[in-house]
Z-matrix of the N, CA and C atoms (Angstrom, degrees):
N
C 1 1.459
C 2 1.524 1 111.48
N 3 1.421 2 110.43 1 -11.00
C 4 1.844 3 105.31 2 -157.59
C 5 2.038 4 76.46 3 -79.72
N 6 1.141 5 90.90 4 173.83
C 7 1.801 6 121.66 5 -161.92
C 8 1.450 7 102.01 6 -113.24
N 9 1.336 8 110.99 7 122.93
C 10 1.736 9 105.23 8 167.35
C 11 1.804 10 94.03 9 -69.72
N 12 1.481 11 72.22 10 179.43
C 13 1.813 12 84.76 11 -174.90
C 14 1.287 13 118.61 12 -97.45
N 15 1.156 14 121.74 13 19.71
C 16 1.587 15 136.25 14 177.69
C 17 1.362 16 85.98 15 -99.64
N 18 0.728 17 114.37 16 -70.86
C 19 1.823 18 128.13 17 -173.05
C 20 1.303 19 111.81 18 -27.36
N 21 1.799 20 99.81 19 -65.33
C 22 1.784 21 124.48 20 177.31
C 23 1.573 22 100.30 21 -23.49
N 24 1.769 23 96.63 22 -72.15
C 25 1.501 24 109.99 23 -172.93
C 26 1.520 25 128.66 24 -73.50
N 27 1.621 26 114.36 25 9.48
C 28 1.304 27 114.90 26 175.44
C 29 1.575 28 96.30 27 -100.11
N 30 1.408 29 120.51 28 -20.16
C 31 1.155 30 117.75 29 169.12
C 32 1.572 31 131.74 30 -57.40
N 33 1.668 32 88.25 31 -49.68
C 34 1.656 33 111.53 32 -172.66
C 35 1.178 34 101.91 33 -62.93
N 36 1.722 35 134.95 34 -49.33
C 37 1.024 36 136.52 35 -156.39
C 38 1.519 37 111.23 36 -75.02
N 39 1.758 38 109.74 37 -27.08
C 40 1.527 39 118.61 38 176.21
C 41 1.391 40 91.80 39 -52.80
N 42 1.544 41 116.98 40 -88.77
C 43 1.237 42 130.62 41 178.13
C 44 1.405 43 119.24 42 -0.42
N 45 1.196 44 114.55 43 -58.14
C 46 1.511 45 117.85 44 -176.08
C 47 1.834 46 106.32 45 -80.27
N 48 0.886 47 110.05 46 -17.22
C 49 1.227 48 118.59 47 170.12
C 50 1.021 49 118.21 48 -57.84
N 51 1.377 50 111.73 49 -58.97
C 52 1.541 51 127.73 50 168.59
C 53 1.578 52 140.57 51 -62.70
N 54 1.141 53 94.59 52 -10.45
C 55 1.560 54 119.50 53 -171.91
C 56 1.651 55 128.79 54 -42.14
N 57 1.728 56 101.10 55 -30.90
C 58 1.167 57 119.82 56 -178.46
C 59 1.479 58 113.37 57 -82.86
N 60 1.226 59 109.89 58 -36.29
C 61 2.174 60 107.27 59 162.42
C 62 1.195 61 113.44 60 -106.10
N 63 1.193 62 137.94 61 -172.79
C 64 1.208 63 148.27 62 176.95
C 65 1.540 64 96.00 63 -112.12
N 66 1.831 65 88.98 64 136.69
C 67 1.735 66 97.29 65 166.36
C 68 1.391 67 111.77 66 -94.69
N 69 1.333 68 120.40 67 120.42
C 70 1.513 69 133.21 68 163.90
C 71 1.029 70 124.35 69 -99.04
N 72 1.896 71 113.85 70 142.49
C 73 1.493 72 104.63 71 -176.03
C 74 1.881 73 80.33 72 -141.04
N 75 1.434 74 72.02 73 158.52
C 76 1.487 75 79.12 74 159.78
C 77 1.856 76 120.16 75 -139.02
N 78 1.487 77 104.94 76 157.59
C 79 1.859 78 99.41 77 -164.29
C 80 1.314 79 97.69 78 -138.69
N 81 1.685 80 115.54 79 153.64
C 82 1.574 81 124.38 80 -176.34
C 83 2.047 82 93.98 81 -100.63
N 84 0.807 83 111.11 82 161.42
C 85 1.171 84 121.08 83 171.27
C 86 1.880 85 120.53 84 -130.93
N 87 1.535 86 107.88 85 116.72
C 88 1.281 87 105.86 86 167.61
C 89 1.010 88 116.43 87 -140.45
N 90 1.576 89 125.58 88 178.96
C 91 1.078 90 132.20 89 -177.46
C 92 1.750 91 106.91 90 -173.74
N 93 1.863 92 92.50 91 142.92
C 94 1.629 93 90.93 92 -158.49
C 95 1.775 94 121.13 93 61.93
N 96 1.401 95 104.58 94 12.05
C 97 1.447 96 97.78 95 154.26
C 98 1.243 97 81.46 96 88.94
N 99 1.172 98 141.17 97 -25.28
C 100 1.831 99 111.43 98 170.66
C 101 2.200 100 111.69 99 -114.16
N 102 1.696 101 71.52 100 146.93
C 103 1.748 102 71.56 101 149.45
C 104 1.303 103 161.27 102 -57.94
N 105 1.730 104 118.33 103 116.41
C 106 1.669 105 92.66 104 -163.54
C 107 1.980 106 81.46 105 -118.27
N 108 1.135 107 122.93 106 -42.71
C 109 1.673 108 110.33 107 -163.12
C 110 1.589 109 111.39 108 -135.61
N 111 0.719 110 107.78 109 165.31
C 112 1.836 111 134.41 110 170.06
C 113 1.383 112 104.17 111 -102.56
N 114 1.350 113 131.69 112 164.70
C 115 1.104 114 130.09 113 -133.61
C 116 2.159 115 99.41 114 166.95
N 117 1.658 116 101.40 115 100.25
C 118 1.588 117 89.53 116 179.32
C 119 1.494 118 111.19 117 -112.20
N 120 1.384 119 148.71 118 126.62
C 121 0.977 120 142.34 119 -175.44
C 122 1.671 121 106.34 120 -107.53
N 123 1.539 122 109.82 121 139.07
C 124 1.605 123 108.82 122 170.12
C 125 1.777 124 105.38 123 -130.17
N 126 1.065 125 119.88 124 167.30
C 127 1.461 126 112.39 125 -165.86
C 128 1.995 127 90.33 126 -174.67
N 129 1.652 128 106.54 127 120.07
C 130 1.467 129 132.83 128 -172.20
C 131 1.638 130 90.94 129 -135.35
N 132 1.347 131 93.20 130 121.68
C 133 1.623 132 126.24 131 146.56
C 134 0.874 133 114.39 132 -123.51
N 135 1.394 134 126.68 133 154.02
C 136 1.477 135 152.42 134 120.94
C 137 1.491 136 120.57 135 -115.92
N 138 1.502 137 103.29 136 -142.27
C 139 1.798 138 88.40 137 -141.59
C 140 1.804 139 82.49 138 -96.84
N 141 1.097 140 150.03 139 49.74
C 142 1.497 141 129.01 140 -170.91
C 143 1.559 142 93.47 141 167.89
N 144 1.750 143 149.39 142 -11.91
C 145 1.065 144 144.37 143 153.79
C 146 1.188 145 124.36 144 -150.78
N 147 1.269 146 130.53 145 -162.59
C 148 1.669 147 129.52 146 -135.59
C 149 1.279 148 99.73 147 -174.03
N 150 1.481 149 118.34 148 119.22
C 151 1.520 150 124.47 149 172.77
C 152 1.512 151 119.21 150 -138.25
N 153 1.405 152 143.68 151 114.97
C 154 1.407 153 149.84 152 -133.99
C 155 1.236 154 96.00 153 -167.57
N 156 1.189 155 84.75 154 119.84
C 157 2.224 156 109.48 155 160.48
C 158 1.390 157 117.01 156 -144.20
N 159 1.406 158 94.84 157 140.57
C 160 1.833 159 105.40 158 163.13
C 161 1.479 160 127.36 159 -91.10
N 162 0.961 161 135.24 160 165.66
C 163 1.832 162 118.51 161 129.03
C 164 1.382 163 122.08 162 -163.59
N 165 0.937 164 110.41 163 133.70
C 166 1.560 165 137.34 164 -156.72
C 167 1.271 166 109.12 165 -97.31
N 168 1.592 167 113.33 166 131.32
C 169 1.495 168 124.10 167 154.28
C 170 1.455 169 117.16 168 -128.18
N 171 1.395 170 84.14 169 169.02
C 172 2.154 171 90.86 170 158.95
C 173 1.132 172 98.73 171 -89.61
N 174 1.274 173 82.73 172 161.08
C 175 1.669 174 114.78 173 -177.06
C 176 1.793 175 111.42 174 -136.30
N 177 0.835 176 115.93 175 150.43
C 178 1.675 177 102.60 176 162.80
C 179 1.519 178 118.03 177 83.84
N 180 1.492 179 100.44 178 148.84
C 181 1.635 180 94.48 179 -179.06
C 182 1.566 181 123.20 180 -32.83
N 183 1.382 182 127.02 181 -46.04
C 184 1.284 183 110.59 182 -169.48
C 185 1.569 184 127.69 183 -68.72
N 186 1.554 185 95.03 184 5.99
C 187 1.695 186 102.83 185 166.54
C 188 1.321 187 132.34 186 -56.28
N 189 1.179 188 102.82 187 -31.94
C 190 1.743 189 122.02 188 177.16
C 191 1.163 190 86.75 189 -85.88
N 192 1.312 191 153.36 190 46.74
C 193 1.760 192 148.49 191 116.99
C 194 1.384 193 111.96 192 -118.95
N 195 1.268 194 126.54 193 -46.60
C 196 1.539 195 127.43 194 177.55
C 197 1.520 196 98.33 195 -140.98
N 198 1.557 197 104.88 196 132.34
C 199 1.473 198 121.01 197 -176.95
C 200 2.048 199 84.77 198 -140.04
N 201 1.474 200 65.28 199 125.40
C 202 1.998 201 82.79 200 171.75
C 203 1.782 202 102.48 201 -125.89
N 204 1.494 203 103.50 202 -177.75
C 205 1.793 204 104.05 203 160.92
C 206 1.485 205 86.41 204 170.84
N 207 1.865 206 97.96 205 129.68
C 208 1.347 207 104.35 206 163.12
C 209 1.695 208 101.66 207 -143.97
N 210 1.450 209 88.87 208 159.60
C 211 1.636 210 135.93 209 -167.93
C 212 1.649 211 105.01 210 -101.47
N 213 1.073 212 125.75 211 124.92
C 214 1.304 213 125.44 212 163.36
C 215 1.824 214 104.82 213 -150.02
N 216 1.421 215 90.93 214 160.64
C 217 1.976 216 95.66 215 -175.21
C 218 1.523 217 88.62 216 -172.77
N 219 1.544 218 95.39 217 134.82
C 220 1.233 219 138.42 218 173.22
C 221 1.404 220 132.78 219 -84.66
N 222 1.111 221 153.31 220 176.41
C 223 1.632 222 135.22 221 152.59
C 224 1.461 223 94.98 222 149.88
N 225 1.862 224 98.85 223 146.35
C 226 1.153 225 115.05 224 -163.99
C 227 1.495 226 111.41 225 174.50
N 228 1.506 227 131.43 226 -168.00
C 229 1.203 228 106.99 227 168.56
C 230 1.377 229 121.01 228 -127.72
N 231 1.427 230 152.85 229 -145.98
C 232 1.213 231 147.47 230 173.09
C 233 1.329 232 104.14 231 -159.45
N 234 1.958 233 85.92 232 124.64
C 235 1.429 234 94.44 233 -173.57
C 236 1.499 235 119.77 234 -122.28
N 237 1.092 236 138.80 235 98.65
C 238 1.853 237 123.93 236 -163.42
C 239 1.439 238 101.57 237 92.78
N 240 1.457 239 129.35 238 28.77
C 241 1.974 240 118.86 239 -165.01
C 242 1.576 241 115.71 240 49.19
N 243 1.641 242 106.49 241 17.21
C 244 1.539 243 96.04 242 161.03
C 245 1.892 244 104.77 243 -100.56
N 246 1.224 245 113.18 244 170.20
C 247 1.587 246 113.88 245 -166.72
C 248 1.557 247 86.15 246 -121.12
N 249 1.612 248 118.97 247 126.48
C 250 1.759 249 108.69 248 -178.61
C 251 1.331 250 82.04 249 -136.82
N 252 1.765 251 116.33 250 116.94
C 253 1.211 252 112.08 251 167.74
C 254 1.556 253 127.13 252 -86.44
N 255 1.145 254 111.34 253 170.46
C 256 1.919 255 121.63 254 -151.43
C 257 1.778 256 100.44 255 -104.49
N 258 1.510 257 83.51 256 -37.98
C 259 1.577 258 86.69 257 -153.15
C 260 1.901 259 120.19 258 -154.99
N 261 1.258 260 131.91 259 86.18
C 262 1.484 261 131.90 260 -152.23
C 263 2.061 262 86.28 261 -115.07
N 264 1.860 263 83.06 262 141.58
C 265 1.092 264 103.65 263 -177.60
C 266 1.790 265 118.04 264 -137.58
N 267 1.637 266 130.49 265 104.02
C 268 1.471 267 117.10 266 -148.89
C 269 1.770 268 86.47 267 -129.14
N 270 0.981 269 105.30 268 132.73
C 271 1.857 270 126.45 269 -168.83
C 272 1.495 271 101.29 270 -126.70
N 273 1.543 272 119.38 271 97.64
C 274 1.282 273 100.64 272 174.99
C 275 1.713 274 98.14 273 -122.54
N 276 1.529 275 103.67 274 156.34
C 277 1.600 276 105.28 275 -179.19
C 278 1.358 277 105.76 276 -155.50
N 279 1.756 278 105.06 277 121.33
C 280 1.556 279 112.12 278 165.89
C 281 1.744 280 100.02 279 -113.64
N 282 1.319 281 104.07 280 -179.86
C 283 1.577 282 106.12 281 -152.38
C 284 1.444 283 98.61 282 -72.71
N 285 1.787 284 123.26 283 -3.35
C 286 1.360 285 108.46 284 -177.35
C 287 1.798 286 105.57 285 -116.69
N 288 1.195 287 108.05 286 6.00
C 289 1.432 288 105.65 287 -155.99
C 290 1.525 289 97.49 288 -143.77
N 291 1.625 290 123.98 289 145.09
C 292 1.035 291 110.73 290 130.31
C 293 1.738 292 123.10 291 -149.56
N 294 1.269 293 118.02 292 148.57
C 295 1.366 294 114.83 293 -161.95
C 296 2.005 295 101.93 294 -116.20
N 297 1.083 296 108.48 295 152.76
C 298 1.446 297 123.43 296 -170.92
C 299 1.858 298 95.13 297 -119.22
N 300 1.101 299 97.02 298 148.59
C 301 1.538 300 89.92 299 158.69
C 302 2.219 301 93.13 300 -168.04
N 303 1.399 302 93.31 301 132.33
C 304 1.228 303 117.80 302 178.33
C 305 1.701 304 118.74 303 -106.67
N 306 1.566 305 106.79 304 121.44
C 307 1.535 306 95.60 305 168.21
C 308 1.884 307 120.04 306 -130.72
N 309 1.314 308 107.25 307 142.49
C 310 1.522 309 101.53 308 -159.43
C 311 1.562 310 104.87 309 -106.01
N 312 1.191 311 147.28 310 115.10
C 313 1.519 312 127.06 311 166.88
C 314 1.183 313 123.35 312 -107.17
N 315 1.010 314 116.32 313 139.31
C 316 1.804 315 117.49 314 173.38
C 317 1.653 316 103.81 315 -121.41
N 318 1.414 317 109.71 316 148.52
C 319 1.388 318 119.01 317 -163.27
C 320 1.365 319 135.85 318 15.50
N 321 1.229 320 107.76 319 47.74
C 322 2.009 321 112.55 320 -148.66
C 323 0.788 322 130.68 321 116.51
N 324 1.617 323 114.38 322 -57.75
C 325 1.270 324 122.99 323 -165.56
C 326 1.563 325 129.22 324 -106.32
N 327 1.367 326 113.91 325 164.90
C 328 1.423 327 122.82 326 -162.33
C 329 1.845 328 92.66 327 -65.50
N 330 0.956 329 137.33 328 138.59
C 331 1.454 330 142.45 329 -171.28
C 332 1.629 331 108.81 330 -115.06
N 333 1.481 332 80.98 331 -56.30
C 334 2.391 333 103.72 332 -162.63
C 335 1.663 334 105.55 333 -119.28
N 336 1.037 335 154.52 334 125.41
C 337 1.651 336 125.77 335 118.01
C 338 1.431 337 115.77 336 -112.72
N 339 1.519 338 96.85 337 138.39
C 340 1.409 339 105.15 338 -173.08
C 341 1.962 340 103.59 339 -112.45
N 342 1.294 341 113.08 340 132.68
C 343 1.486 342 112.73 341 165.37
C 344 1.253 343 117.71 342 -122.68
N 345 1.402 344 121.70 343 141.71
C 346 1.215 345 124.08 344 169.20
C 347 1.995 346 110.83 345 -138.08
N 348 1.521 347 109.21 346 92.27
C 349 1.481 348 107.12 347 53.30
C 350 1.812 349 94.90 348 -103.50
N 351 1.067 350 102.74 349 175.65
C 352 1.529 351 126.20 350 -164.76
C 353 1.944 352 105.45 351 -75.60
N 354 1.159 353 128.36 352 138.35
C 355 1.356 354 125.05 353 -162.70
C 356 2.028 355 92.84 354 -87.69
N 357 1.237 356 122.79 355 119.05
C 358 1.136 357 129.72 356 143.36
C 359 1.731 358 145.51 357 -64.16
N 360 1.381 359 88.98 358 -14.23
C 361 1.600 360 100.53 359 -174.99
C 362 1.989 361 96.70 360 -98.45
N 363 1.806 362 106.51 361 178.48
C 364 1.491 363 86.65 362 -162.27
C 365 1.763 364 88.57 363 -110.63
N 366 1.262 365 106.70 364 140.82
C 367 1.339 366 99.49 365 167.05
C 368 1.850 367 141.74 366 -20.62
N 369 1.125 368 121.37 367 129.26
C 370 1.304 369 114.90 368 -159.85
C 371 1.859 370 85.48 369 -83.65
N 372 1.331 371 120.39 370 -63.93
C 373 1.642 372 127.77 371 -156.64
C 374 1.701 373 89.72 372 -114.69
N 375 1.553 374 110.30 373 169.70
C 376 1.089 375 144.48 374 -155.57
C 377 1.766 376 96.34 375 -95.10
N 378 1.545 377 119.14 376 66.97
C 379 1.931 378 108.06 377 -176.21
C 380 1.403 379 116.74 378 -50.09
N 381 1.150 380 118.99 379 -42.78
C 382 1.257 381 138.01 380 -152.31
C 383 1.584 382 94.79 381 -69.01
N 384 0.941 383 120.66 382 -36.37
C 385 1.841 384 124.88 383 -165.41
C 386 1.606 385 90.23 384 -93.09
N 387 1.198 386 122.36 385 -7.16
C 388 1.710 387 93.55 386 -178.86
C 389 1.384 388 116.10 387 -72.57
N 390 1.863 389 107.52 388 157.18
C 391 1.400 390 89.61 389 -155.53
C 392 1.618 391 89.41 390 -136.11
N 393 1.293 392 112.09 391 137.63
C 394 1.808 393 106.25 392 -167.74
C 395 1.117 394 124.66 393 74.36
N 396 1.748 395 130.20 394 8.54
C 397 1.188 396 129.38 395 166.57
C 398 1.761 397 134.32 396 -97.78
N 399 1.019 398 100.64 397 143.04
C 400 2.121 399 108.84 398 -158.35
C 401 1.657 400 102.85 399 -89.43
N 402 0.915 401 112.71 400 173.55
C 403 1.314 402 117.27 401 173.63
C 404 1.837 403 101.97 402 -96.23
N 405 1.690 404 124.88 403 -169.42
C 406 1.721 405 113.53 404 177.46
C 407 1.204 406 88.48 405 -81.08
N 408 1.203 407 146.60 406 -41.93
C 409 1.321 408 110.94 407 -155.93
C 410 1.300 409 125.98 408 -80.02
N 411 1.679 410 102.88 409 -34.74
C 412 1.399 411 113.04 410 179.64
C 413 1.766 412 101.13 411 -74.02
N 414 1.034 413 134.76 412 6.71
C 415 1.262 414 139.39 413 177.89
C 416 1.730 415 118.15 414 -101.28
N 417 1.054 416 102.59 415 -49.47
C 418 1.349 417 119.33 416 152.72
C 419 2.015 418 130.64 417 -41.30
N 420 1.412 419 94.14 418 -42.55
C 421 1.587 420 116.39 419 -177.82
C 422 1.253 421 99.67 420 -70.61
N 423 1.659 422 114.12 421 -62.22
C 424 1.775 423 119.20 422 162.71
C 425 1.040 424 123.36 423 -16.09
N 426 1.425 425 94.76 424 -63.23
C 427 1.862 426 89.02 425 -164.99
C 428 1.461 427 107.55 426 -80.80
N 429 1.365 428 113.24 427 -27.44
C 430 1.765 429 97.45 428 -166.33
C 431 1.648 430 108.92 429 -78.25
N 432 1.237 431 108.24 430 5.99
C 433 1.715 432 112.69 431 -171.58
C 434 1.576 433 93.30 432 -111.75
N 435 1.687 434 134.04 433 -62.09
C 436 0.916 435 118.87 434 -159.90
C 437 1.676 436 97.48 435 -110.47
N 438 1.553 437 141.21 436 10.02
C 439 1.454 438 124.68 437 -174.04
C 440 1.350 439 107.63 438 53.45
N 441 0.603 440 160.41 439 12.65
C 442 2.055 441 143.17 440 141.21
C 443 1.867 442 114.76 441 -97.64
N 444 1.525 443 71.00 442 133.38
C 445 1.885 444 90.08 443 167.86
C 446 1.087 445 124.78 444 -21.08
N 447 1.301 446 112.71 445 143.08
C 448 1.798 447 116.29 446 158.04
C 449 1.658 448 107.90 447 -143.63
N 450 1.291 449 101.82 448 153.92
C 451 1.274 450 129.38 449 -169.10
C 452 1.470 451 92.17 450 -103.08
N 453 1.575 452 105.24 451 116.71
C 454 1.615 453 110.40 452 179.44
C 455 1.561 454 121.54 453 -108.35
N 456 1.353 455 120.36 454 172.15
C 457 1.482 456 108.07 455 140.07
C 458 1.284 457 95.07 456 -146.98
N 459 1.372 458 115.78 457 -177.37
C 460 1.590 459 126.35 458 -174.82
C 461 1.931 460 93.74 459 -157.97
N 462 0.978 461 136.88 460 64.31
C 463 1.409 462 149.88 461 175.37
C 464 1.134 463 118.56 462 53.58
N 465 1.357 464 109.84 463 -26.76
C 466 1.459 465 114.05 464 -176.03
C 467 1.834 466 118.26 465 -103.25
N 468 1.242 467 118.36 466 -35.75
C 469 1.545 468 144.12 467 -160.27
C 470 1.205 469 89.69 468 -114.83
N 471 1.553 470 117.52 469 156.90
C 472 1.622 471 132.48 470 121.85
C 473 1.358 472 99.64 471 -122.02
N 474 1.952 473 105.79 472 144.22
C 475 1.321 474 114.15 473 -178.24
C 476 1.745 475 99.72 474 -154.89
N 477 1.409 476 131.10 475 156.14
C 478 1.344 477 145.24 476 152.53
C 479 1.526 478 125.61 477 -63.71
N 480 1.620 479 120.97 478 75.17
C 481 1.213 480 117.51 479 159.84
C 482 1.908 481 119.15 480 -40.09
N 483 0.997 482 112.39 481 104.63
C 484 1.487 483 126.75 482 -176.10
C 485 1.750 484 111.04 483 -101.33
N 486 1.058 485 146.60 484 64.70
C 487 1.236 486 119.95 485 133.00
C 488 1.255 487 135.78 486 9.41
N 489 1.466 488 148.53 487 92.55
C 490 1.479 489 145.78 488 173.67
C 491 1.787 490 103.36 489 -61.80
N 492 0.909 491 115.90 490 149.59
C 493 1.200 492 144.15 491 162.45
C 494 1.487 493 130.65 492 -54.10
N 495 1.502 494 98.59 493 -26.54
C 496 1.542 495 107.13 494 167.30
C 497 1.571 496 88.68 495 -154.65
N 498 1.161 497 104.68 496 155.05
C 499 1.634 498 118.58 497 166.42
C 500 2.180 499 100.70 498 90.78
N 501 1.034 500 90.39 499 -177.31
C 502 1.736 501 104.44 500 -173.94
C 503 1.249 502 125.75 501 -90.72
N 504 1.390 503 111.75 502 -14.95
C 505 1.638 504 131.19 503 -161.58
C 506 2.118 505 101.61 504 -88.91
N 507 1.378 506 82.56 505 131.15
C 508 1.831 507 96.48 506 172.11
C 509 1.528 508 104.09 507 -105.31
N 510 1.098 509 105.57 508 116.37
C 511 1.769 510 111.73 509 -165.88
C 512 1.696 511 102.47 510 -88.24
N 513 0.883 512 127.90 511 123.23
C 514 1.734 513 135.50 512 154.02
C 515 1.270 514 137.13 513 -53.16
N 516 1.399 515 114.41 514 70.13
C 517 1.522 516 112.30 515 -152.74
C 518 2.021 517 97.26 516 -113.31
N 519 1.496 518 97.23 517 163.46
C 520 1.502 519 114.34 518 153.18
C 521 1.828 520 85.50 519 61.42
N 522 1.503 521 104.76 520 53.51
C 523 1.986 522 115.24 521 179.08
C 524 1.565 523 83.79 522 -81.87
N 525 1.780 524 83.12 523 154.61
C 526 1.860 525 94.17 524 177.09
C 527 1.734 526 93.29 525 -168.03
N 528 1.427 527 104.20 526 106.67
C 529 1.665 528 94.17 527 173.54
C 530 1.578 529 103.32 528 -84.40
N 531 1.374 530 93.46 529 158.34
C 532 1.240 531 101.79 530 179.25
C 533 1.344 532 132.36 531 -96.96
N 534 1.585 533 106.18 532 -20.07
C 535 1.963 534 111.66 533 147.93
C 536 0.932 535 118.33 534 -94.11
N 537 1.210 536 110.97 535 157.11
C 538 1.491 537 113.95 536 -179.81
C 539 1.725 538 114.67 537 -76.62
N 540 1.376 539 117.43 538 -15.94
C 541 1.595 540 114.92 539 175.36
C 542 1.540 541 102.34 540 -82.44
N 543 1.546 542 121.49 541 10.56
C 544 1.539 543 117.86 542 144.81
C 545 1.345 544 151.04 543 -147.47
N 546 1.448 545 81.98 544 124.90
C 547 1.602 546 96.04 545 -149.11
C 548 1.375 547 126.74 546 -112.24
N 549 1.418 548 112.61 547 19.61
C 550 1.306 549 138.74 548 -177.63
C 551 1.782 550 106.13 549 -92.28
N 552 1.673 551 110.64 550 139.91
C 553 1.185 552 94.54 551 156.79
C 554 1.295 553 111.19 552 -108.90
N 555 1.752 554 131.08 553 101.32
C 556 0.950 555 118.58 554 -164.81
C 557 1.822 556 129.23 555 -92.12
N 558 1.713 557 110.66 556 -1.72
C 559 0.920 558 132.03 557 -175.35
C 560 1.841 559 112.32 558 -107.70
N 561 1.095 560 105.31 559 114.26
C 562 1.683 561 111.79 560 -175.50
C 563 1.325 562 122.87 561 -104.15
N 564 1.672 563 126.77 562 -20.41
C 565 1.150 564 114.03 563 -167.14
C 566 1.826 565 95.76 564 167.14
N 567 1.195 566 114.82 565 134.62
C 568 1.385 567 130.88 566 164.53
C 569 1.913 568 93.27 567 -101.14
N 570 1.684 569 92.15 568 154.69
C 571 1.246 570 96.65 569 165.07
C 572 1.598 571 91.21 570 -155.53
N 573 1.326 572 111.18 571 126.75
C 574 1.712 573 130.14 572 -162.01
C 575 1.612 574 110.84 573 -124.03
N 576 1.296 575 106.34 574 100.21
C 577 1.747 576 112.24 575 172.17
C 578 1.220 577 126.46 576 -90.47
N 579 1.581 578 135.13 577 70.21
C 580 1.550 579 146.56 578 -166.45
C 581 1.410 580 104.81 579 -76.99
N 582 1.558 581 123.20 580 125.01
C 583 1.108 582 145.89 581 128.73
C 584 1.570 583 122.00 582 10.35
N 585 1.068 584 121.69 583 161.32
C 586 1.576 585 97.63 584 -171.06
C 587 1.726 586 93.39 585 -104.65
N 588 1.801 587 132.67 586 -15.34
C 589 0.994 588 84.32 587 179.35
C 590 1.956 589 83.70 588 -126.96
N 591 1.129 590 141.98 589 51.05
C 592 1.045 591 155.77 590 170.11
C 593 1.442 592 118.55 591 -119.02
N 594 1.725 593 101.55 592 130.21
C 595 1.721 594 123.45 593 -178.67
C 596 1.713 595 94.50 594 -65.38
N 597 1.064 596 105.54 595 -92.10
C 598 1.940 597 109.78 596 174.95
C 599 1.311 598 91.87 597 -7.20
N 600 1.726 599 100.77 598 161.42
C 601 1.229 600 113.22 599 158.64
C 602 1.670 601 122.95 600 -100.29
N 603 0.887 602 115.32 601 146.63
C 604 1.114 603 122.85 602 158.91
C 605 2.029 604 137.38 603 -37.62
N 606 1.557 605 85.50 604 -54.13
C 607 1.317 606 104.71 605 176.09
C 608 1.724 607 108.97 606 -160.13
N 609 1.336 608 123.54 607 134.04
C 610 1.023 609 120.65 608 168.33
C 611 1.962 610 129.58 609 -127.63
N 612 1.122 611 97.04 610 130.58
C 613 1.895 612 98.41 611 -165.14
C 614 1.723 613 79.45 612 -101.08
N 615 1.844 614 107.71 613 137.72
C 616 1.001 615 114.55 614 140.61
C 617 1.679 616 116.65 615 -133.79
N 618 1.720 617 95.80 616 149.36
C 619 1.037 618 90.07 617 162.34
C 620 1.371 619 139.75 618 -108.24
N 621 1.570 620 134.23 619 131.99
C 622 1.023 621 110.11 620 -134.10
C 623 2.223 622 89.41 621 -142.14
N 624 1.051 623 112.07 622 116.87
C 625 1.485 624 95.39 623 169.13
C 626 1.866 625 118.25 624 77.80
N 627 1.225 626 110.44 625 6.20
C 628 1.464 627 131.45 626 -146.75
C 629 1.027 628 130.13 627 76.92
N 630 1.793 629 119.93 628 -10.33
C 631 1.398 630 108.09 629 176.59
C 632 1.621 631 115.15 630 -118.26
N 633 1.525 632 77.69 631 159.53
C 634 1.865 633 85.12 632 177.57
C 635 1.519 634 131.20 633 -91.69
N 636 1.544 635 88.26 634 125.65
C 637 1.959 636 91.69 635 -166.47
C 638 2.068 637 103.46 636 -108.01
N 639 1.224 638 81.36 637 111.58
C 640 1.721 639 97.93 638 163.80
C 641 1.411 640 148.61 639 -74.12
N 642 1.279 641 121.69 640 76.58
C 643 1.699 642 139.77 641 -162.68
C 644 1.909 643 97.87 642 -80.62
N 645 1.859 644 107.37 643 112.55
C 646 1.374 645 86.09 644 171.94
C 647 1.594 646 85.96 645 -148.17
N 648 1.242 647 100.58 646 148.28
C 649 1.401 648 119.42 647 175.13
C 650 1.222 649 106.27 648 -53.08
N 651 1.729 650 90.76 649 148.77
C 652 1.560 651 105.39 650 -175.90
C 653 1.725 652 105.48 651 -131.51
């Protein structure tokens, strides 16, 4: 997955190219051969920051049993072709639940997280001291532009976005929840098929829980 450096910079230079609209894609999502969601991605560079959102629905008969939809957004700035995000925002809602989770960074580091509902259990590791770690999305953007790792969290987890060395797959390594009421590792592996001259992906397999979820452009 890592990127020669011709590549790096045919990327970067798209990017900046693009800076003045937003690139939008949009993706169907299935798994087990049927449809469950839609899925819109937008993604803004220019030459000094970085702004990225999703949002997700169901789709498809099995909505009339479980209907979810989440919101997430990214943003931050880029300094040297590294991506250091500022500010992560994840909105998820099924018809009985819904959870917020807020993340704040200042120069690197973990600054704020806010949850609602509110975490009762006591922290497993020290968030606040992590130092050089992205949120998924802004972690995600990393690698598909420059191929090297990132060290994530998303409010709940910290884990090692890994890139393989050959092949398409971003491996999930060095998982660590951060309450103790979670204790699952339920995320195993992205595998991302990009376009030859497009940042977005093309198609994305995750695996998630044992099963495999299918992101493909529409």
């Amino acid at each position: 997955m890592k990127l020669p450096f011709s590549l790096f910079l045919f990327f970067f230079i798209l990017a900046h190219a693009l800076f003045a609209r937003d690139i939008q894609e949009g993706y169907s999502i299935k798994t087990k051969g049927i449809v469950i969601g839609s899925l819109s991605w937008s993604l803004k560079i220019d030459d000094n920051s970085y702004k990225t959102s999703i949002k997700l629905k169901n789709k498809g008969f099995l909505s009339r049993f479980y209907g979810f939809s989440g919101d997430y957004l990214a943003e931050g700035t880029i300094q040297n072709n590294r991506f250091i995000p500022t500010r992560y925002v994840q909105i998820w809602k099924t018809s009985n639940q819904k959870k917020y989770v807020e993340l704040k960074f200042k120069g690197g580091v973990v600054e704020k997280l806010s949850l609602n509902p509110k975490e009762t259990e006591v922290a497993r590791i020290q968030y606040k001291k992590l130092e050089n770690y992205k949120d998924p999305l802004s972690s995600l953007i990393s690698i598909l532009i420059t191929g090297i790792k990132s060290y994530t969290i998303d409010g709940r987890r910290v884990y090692l976005l890994s890139p393989e060395k050959e092949g398409n797959k971003i491996l999930i390594k060095k998982y660590t929840n951060i309450w103790t009421d979670h204790k699952r590792n339920d995320l195993e592996y992205l595998e991302v098929k990009q376009g030859e001259r497009n940042i977005l992906p093309e198609k994305i397999i995750i695996k998630f829980k044992g099963s495999l979820f299918y992101l493909t452009k529409i």
